[in-house]
C-alpha positions as CSV (number, residue, x, y, z in Angstrom):
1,X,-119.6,239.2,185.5
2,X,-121.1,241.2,182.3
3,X,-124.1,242.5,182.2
4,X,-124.8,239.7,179.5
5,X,-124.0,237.0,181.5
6,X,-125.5,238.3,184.6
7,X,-128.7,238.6,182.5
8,X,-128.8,235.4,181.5
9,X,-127.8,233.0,184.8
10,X,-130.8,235.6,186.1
11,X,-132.6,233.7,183.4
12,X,-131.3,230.8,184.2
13,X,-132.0,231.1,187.6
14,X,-135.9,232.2,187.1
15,X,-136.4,229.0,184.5
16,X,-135.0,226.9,187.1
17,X,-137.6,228.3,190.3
18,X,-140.8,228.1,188.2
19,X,-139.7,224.5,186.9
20,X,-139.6,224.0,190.4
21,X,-142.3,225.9,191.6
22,X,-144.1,223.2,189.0
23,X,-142.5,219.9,189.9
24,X,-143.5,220.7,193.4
25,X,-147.2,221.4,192.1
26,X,-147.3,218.4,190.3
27,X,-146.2,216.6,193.8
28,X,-148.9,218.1,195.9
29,X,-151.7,217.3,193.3
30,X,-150.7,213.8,193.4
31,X,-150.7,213.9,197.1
32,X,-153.9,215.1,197.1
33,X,-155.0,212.2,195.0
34,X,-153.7,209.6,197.5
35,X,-150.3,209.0,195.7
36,X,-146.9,208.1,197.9
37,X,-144.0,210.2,197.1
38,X,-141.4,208.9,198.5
39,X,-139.0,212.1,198.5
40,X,-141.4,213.9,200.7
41,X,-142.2,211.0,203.4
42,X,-140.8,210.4,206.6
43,X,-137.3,209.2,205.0
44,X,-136.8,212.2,203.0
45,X,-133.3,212.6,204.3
46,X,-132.1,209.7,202.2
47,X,-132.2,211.8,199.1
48,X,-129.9,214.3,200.3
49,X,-127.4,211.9,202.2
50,X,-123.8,211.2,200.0
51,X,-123.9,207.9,202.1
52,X,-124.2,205.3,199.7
53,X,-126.4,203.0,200.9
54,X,-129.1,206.3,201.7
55,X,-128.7,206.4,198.1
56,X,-129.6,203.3,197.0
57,X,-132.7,203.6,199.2
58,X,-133.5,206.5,198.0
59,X,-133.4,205.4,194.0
60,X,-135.0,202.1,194.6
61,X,-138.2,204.0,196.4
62,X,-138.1,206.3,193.4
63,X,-138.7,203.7,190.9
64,X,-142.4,203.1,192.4
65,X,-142.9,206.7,192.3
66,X,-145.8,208.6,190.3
67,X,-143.9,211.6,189.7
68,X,-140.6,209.8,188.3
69,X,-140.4,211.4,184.6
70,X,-141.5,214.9,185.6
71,X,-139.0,214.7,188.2
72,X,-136.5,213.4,185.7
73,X,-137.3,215.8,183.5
74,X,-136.4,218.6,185.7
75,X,-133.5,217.0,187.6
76,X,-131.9,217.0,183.7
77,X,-132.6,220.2,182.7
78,X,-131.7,222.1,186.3
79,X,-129.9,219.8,188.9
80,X,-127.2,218.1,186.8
81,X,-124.6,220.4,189.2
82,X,-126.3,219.3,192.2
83,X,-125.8,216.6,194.9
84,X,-128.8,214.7,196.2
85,X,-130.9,212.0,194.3
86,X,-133.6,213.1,191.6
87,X,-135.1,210.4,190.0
88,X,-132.8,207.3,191.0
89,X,-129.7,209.0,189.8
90,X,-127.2,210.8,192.3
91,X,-126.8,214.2,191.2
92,X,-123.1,214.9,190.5
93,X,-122.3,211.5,190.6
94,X,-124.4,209.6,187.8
95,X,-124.0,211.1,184.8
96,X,-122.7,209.5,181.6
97,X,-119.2,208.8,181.5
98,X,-116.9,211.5,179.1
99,X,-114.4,209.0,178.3
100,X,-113.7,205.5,178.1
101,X,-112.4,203.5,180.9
102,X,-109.0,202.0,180.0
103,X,-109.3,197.8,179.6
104,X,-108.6,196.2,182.7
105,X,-105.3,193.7,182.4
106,X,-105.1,190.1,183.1
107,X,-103.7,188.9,186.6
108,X,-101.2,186.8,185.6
């Protein structure tokens, strides 16, 4: 890797902790004002399951949740490569489609 490039996935990679380090800020200042997160309750291992249904658990409990568009907001900008769930979507999964799906044909 060059020095350029090295340089700036270190960059890359010190944006992405201090988003982080301020998502999981935000978290504990809601928790400390009563609010549920669901992500960090006692069912937290649904939104790092690849089991389907753990994931549709996992993005209907974020829907409710207080922290939903800073947590979108940092799941877009730094876990798009990732698995898990972050913010109702499944990380490598959901993303828009690049191309268009071929029509379906007609039984006949």
């Amino acid at each position: 890797m060059s020095g350029r490039a090295s340089g700036s996935k270190q960059a890359a990679d010190l944006a992405r902790a201090e988003a982080h380090a301020q998502l999981l800020e935000h978290l504990a200042w809601l928790e400390e004002d009563g609010r549920q997160i669901p992500c960090r309750g006692p069912r937290k291992d649904l939104w790092i399951s690849d089991h389907p249904a753990s994931h549709r658990q996992a993005s209907k409990a974020c829907q409710a949740c207080p922290a939903l568009a800073h947590c979108a907001a940092y799941a877009s900008e730094h876990e798009t490569h990732r698995a898990g769930t972050w913010a109702g979507l499944k990380g490598k999964t959901e993303r828009p489609p690049t191309k268009t799906p071929a029509p379906r044909r007609n039984a006949a």
